[in-house]
C-alpha positions in Angstrom: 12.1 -21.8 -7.5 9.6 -19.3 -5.8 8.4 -19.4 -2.3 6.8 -16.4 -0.5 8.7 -15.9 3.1 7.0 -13.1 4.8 9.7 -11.1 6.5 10.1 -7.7 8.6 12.7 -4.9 7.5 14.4 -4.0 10.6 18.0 -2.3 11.0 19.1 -2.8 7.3 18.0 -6.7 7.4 14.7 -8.6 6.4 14.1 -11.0 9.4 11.9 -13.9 8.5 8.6 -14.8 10.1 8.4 -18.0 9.4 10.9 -20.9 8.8 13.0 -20.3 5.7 15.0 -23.1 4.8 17.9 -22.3 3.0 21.2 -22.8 3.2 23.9 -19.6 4.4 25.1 -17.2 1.9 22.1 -18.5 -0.8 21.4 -15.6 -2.7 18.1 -14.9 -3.5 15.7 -12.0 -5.0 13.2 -9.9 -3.0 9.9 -8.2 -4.1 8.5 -6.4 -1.3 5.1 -5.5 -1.1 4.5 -2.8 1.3 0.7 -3.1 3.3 -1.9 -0.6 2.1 -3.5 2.3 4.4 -6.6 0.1 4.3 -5.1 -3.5 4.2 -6.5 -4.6 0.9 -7.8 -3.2 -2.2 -11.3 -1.8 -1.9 -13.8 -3.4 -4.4 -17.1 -2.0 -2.8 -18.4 1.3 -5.6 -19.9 2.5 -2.6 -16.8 2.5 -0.2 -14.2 3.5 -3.1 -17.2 6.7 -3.5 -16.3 7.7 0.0 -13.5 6.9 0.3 -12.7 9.5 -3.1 -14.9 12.2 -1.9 -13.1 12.5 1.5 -9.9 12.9 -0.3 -11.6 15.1 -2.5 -12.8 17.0 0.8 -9.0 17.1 2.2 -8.0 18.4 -1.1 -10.6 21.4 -1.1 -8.7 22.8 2.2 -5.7 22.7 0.4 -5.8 27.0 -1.0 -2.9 26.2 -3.8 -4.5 23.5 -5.1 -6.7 25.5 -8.3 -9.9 24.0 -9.6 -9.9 21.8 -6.5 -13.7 22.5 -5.7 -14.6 21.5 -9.1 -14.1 17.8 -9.4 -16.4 15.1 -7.7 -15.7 11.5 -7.5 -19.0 10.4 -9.5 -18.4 11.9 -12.6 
């Protein structure tokens, strides 16, 4: 059986949000899927673009990074 429980990790333990009905000592299996820095993937070729160039930007500062200044997100 598969049911999605949506849980926080807090000292060593997942604590349920929301009722989970099972009995004690049930064993179960855990995928956990962490929240990205933007909340969900980004579809928009515009906002990816940007979103690729500003890293690119960050990247450029970086001095032992070689060939840094040389790539661009629209090729």
């Amino acid at each position: 059986m598969l049911k999605k429980v949506k849980a926080t990790y807090r000292n060593g333990a997942f604590i349920p949000e929301t009722p989970c009905d099972l009995p004690d000592n049930t064993e179960v299996e855990l995928m956990v899927s962490l929240p990205s820095e933007h909340g969900q993937d980004v579809l928009d070729p515009e906002t990816r673009k940007a979103i690729l160039n500003a890293l690119l930007a960050r990247m450029r500062q970086n001095s032992y990074i070689p060939h840094a200044h040389s790539v661009n997100a629209s090729e």
